[in-house]
C-alpha positions as CSV (number, residue, x, y, z in Angstrom):
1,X,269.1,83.9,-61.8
2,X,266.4,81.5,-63.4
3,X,266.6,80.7,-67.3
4,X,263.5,82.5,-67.2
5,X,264.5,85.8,-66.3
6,X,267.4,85.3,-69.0
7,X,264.9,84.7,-71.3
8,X,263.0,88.1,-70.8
9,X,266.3,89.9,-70.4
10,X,267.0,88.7,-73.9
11,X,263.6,89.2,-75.4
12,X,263.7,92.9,-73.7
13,X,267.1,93.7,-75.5
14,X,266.1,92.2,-78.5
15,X,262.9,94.6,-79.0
16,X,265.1,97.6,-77.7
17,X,267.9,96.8,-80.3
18,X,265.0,95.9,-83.3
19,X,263.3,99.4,-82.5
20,X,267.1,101.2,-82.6
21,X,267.8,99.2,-86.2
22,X,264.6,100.2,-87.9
23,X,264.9,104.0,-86.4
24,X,268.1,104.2,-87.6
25,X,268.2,102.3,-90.6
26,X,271.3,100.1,-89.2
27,X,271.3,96.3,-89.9
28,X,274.2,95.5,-87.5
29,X,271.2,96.8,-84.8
30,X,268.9,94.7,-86.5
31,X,271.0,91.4,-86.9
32,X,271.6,91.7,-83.0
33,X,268.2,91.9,-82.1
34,X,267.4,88.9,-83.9
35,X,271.0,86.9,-82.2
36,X,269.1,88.3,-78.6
37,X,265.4,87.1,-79.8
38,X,266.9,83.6,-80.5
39,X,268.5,83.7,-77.0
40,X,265.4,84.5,-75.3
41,X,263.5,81.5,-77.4
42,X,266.5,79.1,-76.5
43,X,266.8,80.1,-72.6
44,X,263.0,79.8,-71.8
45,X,261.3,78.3,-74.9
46,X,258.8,75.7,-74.3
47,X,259.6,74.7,-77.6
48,X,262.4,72.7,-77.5
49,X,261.1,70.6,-74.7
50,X,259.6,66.8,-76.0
51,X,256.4,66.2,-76.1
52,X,254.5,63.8,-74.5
């Protein structure tokens, strides 16, 4: 698998386990969804390459 799969993978789990927090009120959902947003940013984010 590409890093750019990984990165949608991540992004996909991250809205699931947002939508799970707020529905349930439970910040440990919440919290996890961020860790899994972050992932997604760090496996296929454009923004940490340099710039030219």
């Amino acid at each position: 698998m590409n890093k750019k799969r990984f990165s949608t993978i991540f992004l996909m789990l991250g809205l699931l386990f947002l939508t799970i927090g707020i529905s349930t009120d439970n910040t440990i959902y919440t919290w996890v969804s961020i860790i899994f947003v972050l992932l997604s940013l760090i496996f296929g984010g454009r923004w940490m390459r340099p710039r030219r």
